[in-house]
N, C-alpha and C positions, 0 to 999 in steps of 0.2 A: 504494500500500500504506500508506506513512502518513497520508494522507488518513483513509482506513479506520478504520485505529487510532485518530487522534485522535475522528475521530465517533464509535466507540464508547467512547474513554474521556470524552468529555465527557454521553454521555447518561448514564455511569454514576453519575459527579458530579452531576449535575442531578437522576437520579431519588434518591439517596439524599441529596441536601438537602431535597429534599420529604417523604422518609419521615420526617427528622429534625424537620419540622414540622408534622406530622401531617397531610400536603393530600397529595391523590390527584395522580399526574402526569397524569389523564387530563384535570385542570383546564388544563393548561397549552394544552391543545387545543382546550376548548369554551371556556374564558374564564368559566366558574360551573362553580358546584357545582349548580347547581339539576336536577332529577331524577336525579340522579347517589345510590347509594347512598352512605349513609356509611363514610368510608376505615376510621372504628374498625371495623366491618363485614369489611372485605375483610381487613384486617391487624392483628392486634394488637399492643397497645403494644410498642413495637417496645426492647428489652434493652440490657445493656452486650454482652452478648456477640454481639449481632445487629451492633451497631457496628462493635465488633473484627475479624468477620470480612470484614463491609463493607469495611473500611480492611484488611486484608491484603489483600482483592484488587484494591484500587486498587493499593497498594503494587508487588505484582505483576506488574500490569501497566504501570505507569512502567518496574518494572527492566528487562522484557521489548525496550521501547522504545528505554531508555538499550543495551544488550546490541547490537541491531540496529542502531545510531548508532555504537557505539563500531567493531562489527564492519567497516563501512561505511569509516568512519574509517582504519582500519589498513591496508585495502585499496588507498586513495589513497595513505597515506605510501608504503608499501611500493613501488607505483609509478613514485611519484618517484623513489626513493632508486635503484632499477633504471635509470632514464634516465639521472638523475645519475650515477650509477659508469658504464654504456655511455661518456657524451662524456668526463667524468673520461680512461678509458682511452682513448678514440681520440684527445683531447687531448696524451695523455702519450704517444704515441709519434710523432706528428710532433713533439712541442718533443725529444724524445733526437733525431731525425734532423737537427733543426733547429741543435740544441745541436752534435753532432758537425759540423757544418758550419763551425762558428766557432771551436770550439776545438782541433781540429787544423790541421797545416801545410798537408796537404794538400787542406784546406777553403778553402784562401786564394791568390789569384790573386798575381802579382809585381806588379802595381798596386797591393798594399794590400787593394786591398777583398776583401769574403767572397765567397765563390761560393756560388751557390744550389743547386750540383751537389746536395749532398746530398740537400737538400728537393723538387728534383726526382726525385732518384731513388727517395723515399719516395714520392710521387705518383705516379710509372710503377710502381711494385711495385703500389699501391693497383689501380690501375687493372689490371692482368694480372691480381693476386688476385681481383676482380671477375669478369674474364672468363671464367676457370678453373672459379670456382662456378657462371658461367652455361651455358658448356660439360658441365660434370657434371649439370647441371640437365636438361639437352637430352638426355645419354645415359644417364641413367639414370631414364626417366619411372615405371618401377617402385617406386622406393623413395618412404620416405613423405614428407608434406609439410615436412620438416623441408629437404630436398633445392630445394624449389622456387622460383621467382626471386621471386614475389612471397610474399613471409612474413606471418601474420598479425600484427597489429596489437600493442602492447606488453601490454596488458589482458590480452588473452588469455595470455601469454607467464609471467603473474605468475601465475593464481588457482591450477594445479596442475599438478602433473608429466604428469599425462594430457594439457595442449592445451600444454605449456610442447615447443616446435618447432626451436627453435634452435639450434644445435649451440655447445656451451659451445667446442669447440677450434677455435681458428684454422687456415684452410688456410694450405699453406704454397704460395706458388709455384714450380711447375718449370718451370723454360727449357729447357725441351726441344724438340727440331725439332717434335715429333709435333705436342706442342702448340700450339707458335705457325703450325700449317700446317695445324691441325685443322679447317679450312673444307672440305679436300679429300674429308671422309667425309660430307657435306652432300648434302641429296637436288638441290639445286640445281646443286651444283658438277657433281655426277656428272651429271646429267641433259645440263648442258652438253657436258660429253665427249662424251656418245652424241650425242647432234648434231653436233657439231663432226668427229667418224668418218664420221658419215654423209653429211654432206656432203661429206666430201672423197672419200668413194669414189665417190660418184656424180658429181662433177666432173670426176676421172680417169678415171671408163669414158665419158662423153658426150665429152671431148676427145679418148679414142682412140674410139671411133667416128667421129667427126670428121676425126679428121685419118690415118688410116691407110686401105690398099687392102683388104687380108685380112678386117680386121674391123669394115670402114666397112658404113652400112646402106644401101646398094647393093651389096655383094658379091655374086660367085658363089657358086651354089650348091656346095659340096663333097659327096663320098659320108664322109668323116671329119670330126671335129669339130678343129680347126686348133689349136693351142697355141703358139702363141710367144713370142717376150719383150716383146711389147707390154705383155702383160697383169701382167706378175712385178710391176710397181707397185700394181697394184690387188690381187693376190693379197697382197704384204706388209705393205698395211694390212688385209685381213682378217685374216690370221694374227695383227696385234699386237692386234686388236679381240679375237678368240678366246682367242689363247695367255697374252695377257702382258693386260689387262681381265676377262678371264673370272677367272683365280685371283684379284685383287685384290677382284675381287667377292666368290668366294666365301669367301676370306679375312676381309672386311669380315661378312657374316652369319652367319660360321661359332661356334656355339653360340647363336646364336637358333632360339626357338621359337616357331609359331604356331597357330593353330587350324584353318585353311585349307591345310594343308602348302605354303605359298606355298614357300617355305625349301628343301623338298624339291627341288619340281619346278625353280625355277630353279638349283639345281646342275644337277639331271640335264638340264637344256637346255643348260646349258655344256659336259658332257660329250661330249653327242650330237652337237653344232654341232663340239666340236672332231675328233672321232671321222669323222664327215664330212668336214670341210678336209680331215684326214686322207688319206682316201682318196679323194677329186677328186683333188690333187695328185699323186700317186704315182699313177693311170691317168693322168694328162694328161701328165706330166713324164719319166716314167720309162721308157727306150725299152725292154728287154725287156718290159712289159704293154702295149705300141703295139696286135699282134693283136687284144688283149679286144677294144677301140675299137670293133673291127667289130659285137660282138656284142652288145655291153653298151655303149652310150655314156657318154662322163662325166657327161654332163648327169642322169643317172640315179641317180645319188649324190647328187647336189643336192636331186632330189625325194625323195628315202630318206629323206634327213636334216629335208627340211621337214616329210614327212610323218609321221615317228617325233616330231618336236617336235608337233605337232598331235593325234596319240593321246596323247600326257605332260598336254599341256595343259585337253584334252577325255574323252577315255577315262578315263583312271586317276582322276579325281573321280566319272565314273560309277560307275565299280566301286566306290569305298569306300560311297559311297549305297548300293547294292546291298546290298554287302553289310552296312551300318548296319542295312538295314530286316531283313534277315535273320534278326540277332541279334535287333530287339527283338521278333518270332514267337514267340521262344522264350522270353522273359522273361515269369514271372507277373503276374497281372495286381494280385495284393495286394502288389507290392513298392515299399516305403515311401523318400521320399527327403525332405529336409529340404524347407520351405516356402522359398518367395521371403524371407518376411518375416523366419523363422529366422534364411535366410543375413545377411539386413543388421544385425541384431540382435544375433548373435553373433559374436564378436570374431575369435575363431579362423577360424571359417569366411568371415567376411567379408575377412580377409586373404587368402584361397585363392581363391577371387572374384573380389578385385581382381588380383591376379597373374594369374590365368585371363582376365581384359580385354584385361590385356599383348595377350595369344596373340592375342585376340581382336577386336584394335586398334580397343577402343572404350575405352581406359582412362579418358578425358577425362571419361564417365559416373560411374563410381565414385570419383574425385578430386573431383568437384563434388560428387556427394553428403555424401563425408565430410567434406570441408572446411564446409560449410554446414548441416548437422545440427550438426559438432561447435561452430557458432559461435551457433546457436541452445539448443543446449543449456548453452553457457557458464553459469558462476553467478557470472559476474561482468556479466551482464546484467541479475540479479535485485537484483545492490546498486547498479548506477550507478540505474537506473529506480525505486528507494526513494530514491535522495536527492536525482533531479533529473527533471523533465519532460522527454520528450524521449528519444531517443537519443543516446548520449555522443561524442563525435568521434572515437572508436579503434573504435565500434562503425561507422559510417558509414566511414570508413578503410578497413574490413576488407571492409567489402558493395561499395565501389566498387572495392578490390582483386578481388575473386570473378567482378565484372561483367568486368575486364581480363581474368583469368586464362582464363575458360571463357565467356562470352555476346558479347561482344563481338568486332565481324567481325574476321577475319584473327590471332585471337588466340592465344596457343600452344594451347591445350587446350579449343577453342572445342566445345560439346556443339551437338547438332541440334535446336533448336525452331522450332516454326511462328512464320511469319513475324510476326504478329500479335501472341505472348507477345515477340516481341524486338524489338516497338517499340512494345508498352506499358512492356518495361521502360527501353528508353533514354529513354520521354518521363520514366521518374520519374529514372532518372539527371540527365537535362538538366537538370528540374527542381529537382534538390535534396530530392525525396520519398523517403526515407531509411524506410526502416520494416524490421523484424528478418521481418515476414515478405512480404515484397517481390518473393522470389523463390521460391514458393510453388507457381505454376503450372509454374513451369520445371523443378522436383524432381519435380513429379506428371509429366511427361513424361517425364524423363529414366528414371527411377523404371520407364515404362512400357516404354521401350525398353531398358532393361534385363532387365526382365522378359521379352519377347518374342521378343529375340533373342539375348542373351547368357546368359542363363541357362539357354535351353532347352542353348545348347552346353554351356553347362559341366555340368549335368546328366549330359548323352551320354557327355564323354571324360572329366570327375576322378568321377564313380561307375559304374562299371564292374563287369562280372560274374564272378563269378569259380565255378568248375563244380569241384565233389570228386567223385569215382568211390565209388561205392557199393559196398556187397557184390551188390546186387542190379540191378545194370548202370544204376542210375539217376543222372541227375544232380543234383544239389542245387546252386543258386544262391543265391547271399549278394552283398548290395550292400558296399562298404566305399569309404570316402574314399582316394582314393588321396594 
């Protein structure tokens, strides 16, 4: 941009030295005047007031210049003086932890010397306060990027309150059990568990198989199905899998919402399953129901309850299809809903959007979108690249930040592109080919799969129909954002 500018103020200069000596600028290009008409011809004698105005719009355009320098200028201080106070302040409160170390009694060993207690114990705070943000980061992938572990770059932080991300207030930390045990609500941790059940029940019914007469796999055939206390150990790791993991679970989900009634159906699997134990136990255990035995075997409860889990699981998605497609029969064919491009454009709706991804556990799409338009649209991209060639290292920062957060493998919020787009872009990563629009092809993607599959949902379940009863038995349909 300044480039620019100076070329055009320097041919202004030059053509209006020439008009002040009465020679054509077109000399300066042929090198004569010869066949060229006379400039007294094209212009005449040129005034003081022709001068005058000449010279204010040089004038002008210096100040224009200076104005775009100074503004540039401010920009940088400002900057600074934000990272300067940042360290200033984390400075200043390890020297108080430091300082309290040494000037109290209880800062001091009976040797004499200081203890570092203190200064350690500002570092173990630092380090929980850390973890605590990273933990709220993890469970709350809804809220905006202000929440998230990798933060954007200082630049962006300074130019306005629209991309400034940071939370001005300090966390505080809590030592609380939950917290410092908050690994156990992990999809890992829990996944171990179910394994770790499953194994063991299946351990214990192959060693009694094994080692018992009754219920070894050679047994006699019986006309009843045999229950005895071999089994009470394998039935009371079912029940603790059922009775006492089933609620923790659904305790653990309970006020989430999804787009797939995932949420739903596995309470009502829990319920079912335990509904079942239920009543296995009490025909197999309970000797006034011994008769049934004959008629209804237990083993029949088993299948009840597999196969009621299996119409939950398969059926009840049918039916909502069903009746989806029902509904939209009956919807007109001129009813009007907001465009794709609408939703990304507009602020309101685009926050309804992104919360409906939540549901719709693609949110990693709409986080990458926003975060990277809003870094492209920055206008503190328009003053670092007027003062310097190049991209600025807070802008390069913030792209290799975007690359961690969402494209790179195994990453928290990794989005889905072809294999191709994601190793063109780690070769510019590797590389060091840093460019604002670099990640270009990855947004037209994302962009697409948002489009395709997330929005057609969100369409579906937040604009919905809603029917008034007429005088004349008619219905009327009106769309409305929910």
């Amino acid at each position: 941009m300044s480039g620019v500018v100076q070329s055009l103020l320097d041919e202004s200069l030059l053509y209006h030295y020439l008009a002040s000596q009465h020679k054509a600028p077109s000399a300066l290009y042929y090198g004569t005047k010869s066949n060229l008409p006379e400039w007294s011809s094209l212009r005449p004698e040129i005034t003081l007031a022709d001068k005058i105005e000449d010279l204010k719009a040089d004038i002008l355009k210096k100040m224009i210049l200076l104005q775009v320098h100074k503004v540039a200028q401010d920009r940088l201080t400002q900057d600074k003086k934000n990272r300067v106070a940042y360290l200033k302040k984390t400075l200043s409160r390890y020297r108080k932890f430091y300082k309290d170390g040494y000037s109290t009694k209880k800062g001091k060993k009976k040797s004499g010397k200081p203890s570092n207690e203190p200064l350690d114990k500002a570092l173990e705070a630092e380090r929980l306060r850390f973890e605590e943000q990273k933990e709220k980061n993890k469970a709350s992938s809804i809220s905006s990027q202000k929440e998230q572990l990798f933060e954007p770059s200082d630049i962006l932080l300074t130019v306005d309150s629209s991309t400034n991300l940071k939370s001005n207030s300090e966390v505080e930390f809590n030592g609380s059990w939950l917290h410092n045990h908050s690994y156990i609500f992990e999809d890992r941790f829990l996944i171990r568990l179910l394994v770790g059940f499953t194994l063991l029940h299946v351990i214990m019914t192959v060693v009694i198989q094994c080692l018992t007469v009754d219920y070894g796999f050679s047994a006699p055939l019986r006309d009843d199905c045999l229950s005895g206390w071999e089994f009470i150990p394998v039935y009371v790791v079912g029940s603790c899998e059922i009775f006492v993991l089933g609620p923790i679970v659904i305790q653990y989900i309970r006020g989430v919402t999804d787009a797939y009634s995932i949420v739903k159906e596995l309470v009502m699997v829990v319920l079912t399953t335990g509904v079942g134990m239920c009543l296995y136990l009490v025909f197999a255990y309970v000797p006034p129901v011994y008769d049934v035995r004959y008629t209804i075997p237990v083993g029949v409860w088993g299948f009840t309850t597999l196969w009621s889990i299996h119409l939950l699981n398969c059926g009840l998605p049918l039916l909502e299809i069903y009746m989806t497609n029902q509904r939209s029969k009956n919807l007109p064919r001129d009813r009007k809903h907001p465009s794709f491009e609408e939703v990304l454009d507009h602020p309101v709706l685009f926050e309804k959007f992104k919360a409906f991804s939540v549901k719709d556990f693609s949110v990693e799409n709409t986080l990458f979108y926003e975060r990277y338009v809003r870094l492209k649209t920055t206008p503190s991209i328009l003053v670092k690249n007027f003062l310097a060639r190049g991209l600025p290292s807070e802008i390069q920062n913030e792209l290799y930040s975007i690359y961690n957060t969402f494209i790179r493998d195994d990453s928290e919020y990794q989005v889905n592109l072809r294999g191709e787009t994601l190793r063109e872009i780690e070769l510019r990563i590797r590389d060091k080919d840093y460019s604002i629009d670099m990640f270009e092809t990855a947004l037209t993607e994302v962009k697409l799969l948002m489009y395709q599959h997330t929005f057609k949902r969100y369409l579906q379940q937040e604009f919905q129909p809603i029917t008034g009863y007429q005088n004349n038995q008619d219905y009327e349909l009106h769309s409305i954002l929910v």
